[in-house]
VOBABA-223424 format. One line per 3 residues: number of its first residue (from 1); their letters; for each residue x, y, z of N, C-alpha, C. Coordinates in steps of 0.001 Angstrom, whole numbers. Layout:
NUM	A	X/Y/Z/X/Y/Z/X/Y/Z  ... $
REM end
This chain:
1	XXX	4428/-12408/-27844/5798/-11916/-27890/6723/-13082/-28183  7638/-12835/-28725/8637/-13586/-29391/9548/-14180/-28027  10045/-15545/-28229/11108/-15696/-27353/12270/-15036/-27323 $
4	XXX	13207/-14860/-26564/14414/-13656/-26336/15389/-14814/-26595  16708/-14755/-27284/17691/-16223/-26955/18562/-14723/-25680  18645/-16140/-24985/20334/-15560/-24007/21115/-15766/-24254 $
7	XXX	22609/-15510/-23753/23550/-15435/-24127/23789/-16999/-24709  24699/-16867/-25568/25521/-18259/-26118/25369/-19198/-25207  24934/-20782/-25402/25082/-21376/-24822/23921/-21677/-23429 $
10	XXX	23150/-20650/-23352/21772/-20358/-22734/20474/-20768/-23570  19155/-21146/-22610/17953/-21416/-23549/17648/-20236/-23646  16619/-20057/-24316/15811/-18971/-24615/14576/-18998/-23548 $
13	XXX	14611/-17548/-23428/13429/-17476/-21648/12212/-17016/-22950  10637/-16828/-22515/9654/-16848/-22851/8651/-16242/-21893  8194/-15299/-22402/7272/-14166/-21729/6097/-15467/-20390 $
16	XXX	5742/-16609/-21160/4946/-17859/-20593/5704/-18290/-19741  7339/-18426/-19344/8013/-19023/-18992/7981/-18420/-17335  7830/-17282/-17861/7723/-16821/-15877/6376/-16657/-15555 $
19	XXX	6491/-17790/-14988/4906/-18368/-14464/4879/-18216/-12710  5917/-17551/-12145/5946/-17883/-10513/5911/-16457/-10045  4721/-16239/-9025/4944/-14484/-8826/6111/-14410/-7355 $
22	XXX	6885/-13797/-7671/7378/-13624/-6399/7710/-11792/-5822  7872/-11418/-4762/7963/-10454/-4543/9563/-9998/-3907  10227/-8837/-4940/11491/-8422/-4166/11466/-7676/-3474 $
25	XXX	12432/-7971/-2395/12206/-6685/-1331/13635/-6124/-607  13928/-5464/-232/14950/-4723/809/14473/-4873/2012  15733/-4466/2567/15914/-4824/4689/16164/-3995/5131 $
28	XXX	15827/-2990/6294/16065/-2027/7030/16041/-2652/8367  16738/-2002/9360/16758/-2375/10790/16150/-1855/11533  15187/-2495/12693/14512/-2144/13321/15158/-1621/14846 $
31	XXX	15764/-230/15249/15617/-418/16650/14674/-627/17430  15266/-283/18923/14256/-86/19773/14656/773/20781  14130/1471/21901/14751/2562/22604/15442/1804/24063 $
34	XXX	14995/344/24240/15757/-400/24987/16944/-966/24675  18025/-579/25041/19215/-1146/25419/19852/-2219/24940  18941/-3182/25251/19124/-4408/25412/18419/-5349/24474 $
37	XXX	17962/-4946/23134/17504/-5404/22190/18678/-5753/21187  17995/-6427/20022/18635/-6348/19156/18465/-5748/17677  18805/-5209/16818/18053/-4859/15677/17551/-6006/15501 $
40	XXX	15992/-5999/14615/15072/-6634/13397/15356/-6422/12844  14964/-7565/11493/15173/-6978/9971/13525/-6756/9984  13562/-5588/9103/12340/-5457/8437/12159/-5439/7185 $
43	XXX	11344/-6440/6516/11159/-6355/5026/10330/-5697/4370  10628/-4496/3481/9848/-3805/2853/10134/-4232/1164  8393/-4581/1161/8289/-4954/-478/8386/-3882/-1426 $
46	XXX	9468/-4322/-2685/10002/-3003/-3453/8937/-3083/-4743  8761/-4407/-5275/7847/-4832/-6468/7293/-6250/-6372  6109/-6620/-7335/5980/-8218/-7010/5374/-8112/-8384 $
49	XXX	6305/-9302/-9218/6598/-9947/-10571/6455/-11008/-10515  6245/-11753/-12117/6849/-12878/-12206/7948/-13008/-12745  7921/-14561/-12631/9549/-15278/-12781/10231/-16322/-13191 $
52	XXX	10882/-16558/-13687/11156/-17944/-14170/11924/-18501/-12624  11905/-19723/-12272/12800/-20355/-11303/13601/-21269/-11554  14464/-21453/-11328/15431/-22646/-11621/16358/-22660/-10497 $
55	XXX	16627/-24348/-9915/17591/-24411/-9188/18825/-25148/-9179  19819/-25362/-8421/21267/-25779/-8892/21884/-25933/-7624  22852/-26936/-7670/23958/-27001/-6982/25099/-26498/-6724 $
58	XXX	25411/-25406/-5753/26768/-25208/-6168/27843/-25475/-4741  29182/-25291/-5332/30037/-26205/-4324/30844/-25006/-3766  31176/-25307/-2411/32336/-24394/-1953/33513/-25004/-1743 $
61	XXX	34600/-24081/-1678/35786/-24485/-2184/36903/-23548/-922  37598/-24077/-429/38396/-23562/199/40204/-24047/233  40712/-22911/-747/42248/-23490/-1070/42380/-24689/-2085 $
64	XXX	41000/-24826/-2710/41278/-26355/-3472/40434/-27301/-3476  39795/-27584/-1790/39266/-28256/-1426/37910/-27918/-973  37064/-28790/-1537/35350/-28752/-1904/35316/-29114/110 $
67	XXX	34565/-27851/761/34024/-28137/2257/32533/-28154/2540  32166/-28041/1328/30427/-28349/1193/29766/-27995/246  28625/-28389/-171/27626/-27576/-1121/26263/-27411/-829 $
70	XXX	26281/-26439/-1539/24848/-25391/-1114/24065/-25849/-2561  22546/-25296/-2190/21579/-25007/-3335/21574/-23651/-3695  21705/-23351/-5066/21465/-21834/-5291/20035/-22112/-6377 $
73	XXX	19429/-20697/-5914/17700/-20401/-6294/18034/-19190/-7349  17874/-19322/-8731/17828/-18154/-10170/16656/-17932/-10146  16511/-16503/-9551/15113/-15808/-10489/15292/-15499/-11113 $
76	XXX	14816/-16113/-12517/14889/-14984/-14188/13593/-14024/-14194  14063/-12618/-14377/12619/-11733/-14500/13213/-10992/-15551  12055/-10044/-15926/12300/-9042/-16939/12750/-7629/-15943 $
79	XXX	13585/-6835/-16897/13836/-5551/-16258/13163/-4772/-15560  13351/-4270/-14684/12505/-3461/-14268/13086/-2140/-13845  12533/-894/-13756/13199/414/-13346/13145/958/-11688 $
82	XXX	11909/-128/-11340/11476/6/-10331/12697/-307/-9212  13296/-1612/-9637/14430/-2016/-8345/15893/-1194/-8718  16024/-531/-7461/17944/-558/-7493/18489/-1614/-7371 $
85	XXX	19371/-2249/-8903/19788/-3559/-8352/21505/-3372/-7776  21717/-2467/-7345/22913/-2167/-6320/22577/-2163/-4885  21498/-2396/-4580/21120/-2354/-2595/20808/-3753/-2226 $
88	XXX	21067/-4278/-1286/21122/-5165/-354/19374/-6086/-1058  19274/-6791/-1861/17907/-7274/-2217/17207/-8618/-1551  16278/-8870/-1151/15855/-10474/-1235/14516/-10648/-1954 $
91	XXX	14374/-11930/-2200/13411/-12434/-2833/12390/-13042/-1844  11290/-12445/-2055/10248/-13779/-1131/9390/-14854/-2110  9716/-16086/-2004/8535/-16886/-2802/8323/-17939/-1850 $
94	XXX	6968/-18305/-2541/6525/-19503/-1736/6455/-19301/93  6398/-18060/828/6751/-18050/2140/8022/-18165/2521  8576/-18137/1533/10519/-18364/1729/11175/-17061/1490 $
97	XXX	12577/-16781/2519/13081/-15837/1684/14525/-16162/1225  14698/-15439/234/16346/-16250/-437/17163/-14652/-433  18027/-15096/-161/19142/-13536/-207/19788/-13435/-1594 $
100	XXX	19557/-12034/-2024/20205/-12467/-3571/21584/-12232/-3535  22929/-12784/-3710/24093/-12923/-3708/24502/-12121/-4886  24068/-12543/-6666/24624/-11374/-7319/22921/-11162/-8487 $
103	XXX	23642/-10159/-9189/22702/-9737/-10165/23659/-10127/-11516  22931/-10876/-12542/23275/-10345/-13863/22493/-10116/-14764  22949/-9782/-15725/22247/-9628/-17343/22071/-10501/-17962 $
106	XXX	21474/-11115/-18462/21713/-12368/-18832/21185/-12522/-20770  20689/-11292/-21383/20509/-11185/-22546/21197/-9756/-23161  21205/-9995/-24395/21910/-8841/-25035/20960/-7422/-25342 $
109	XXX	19181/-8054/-25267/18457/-7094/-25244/18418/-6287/-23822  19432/-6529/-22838/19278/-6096/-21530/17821/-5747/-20732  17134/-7226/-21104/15608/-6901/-20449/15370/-8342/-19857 $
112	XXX	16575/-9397/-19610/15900/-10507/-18513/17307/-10566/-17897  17073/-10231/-16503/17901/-10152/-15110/17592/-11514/-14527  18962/-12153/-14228/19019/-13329/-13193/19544/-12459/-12218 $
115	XXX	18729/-13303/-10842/19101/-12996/-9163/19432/-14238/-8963  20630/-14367/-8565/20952/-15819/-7975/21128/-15532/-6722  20354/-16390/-5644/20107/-16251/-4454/20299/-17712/-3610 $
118	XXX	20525/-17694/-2139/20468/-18011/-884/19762/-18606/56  19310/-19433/244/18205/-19020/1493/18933/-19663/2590  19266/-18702/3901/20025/-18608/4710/19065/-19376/5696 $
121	XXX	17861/-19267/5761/17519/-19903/7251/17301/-19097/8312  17896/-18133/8101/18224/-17261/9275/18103/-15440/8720  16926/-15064/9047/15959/-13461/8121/17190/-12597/8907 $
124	XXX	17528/-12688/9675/18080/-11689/10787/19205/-10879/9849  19152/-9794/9759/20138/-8649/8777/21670/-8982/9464  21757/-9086/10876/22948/-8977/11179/23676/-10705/11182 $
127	XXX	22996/-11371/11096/23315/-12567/11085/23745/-12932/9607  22905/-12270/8774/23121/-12619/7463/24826/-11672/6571  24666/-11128/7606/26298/-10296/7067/27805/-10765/7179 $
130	X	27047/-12582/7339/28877/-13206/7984/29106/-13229/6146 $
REM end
């Protein structure tokens, strides 16, 4: 298969290029009938693909002023019909999980999706909702 170019100013991704399998998944909450618990997250696997990975720096900014920077994690994959990419998603690779922050399109053939994602440190659904 032919390489795809992305948008202007983007490389071109390559069917070879997603060489990393990772698996996406959604979070549901776990009660319990005690009281005094707290919800779990529970991760249920939606699909498991490969992927291109790439990572980056990015900075936060408050009023002007840079108050720290984070690493952000791009999964490039091909489309799939399988995921709703409107629900709450994460990525698991490597034993890691990364929260995906947004979805885009990233070609004009609308068939390679970037997830730019998170990894919080912290799996917990309600923790992850600051």
């Amino acid at each position: 298969m032919k390489c795809r170019s992305l948008k202007p100013n983007l490389n071109k991704v390559c069917i070879a290029d997603l060489s990393s399998k990772i698996k996406i998944q959604t979070t549901s909450e776990a009660y319990s009938n005690n009281p005094d618990t707290v919800p779990v997250a529970q991760f249920v696997d939606i699909v498991e693909m490969w992927a291109l990975i790439n990572t980056g720096e990015s900075f936060n900014y408050i009023d002007g002023v840079q108050t720290g920077n984070t690493v952000n994690t791009d999964f490039t994959i091909m489309y799939t019909a399988d995921v709703d990419f409107k629900q709450r998603l994460w990525v698991e690779y490597d034993n890691n999980k990364y929260k995906v922050v947004s979805v885009n399109n990233i070609n004009q053939a609308d068939n390679f999706i970037r997830l730019r994602t998170i990894e919080t440190g912290d799996k917990n659904i309600i923790a992850n909702l600051r």
